[in-house]
N, C-alpha and C positions, 0 to 999 in steps of 0.2 A: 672627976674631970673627964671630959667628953673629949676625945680625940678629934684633933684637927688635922691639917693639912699635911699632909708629907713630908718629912724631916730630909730636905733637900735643897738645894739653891746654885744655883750659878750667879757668878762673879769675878769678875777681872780674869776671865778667859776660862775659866774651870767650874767641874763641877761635885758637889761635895753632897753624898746619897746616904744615907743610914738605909740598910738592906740586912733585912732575917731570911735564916734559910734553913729549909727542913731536912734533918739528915733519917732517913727513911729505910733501913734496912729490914730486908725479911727474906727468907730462904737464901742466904748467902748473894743477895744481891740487894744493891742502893737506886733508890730511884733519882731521876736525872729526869731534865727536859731541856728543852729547846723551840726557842723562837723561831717562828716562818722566814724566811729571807736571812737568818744565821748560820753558819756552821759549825759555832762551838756550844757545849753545853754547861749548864748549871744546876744547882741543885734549885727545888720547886721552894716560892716565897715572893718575897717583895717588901718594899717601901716601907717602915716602919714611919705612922703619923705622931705629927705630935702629940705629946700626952700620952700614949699609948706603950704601955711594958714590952718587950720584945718578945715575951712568953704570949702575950693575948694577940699581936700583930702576928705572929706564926701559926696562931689556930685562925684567925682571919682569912690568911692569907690563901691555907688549905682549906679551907670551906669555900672560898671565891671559886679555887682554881681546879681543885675535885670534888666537890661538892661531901668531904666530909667533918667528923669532927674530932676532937684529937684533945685528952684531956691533959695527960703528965709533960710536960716539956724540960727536958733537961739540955742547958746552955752547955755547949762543949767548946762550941769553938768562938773567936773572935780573930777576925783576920783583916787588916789595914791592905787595900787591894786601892794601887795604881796604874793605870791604864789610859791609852788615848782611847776616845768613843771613836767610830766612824767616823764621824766628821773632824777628829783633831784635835777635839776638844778635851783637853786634861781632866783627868776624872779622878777624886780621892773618894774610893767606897769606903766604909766600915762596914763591916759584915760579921754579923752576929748569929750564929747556925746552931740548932736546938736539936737533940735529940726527942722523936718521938715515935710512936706509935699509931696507927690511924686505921682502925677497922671501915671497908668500904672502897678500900684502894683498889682497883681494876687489876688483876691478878693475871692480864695480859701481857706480854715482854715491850711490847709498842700501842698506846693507844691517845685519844685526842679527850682533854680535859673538859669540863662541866662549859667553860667558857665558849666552847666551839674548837673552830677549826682557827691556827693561828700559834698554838701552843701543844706542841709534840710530849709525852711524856712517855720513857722507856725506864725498865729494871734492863742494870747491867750485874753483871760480875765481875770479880776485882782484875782478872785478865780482859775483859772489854774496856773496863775501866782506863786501865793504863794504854789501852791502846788510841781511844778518843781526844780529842781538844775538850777536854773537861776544863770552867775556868770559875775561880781561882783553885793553878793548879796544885799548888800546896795545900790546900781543904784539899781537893781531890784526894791526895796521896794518903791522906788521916784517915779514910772514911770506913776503913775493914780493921782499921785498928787505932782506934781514941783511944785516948788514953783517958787515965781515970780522974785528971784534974783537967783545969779547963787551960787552952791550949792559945796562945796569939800569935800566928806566921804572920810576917810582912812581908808583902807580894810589890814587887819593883822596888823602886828607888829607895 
């Protein structure tokens, strides 16, 4: 089956995103990024399309966004993220966060991904870590220490 469209939608005021996210550690630090005109950060990923496993949407995701490729994925976390968007608009994430590995990562503490300028990506450490708007921040908190089954915070209500 051939991946479709983006497992997302709004409706009756809200909106409801399936989202992978890559949890990236090397040298005692996590990588993070961050959107142009944001000031909080996330870990690097996106949109999971229809049809599409959350393990192959997450080498996608980093191939789009650093141009690498990334074989072993191990799912650790899954976390139920409520939030209003900017505009107001009620948002129910599901966030699905893979442990991997990715030879070809920019071994810079700050640099700007394959896609251009628009998308910030930084290595932090677990004291930078706790000091930032990392979001969601219950994933934040896991990420220098996952445990060794697979984990579901619920973030807001």
């Amino acid at each position: 089956m051939s991946a479709g469209p983006d497992v997302s939608w709004s409706g009756r005021g809200g909106l409801f995103s399936l989202r992978v996210g890559a949890v990236l550690v090397r040298d005692g630090r996590v990588l993070l990024t961050r959107t142009e005109g944001q000031d909080h950060w996330f870990l690097p990923g996106g949109r999971v399309k229809l049809g599409e496993p959350a393990a192959v949407a997450l080498r996608r995701e980093l191939r789009e966004e650093l141009g690498v490729t990334v074989d072993e994925v191990r799912m650790r976390l899954v976390a139920e993220n409520f939030f209003a968007a900017p505009d107001g608009v009620g948002v129910h994430e599901l966030g699905l966060y893979g442990e991997c590995a990715a030879d070809g990562v920019p071994e810079e503490a700050e640099f700007v991904g394959v896609e251009g300028p628009g998308s910030v990506f930084r290595w932090v450490t677990a004291d930078e870590l706790a000091r930032l708007d990392v979001r969601p921040r219950q994933v934040a908190d896991l990420l220098f220490a996952l445990p060794g089954h697979l984990v579901h915070p619920q973030v807001g209500p």
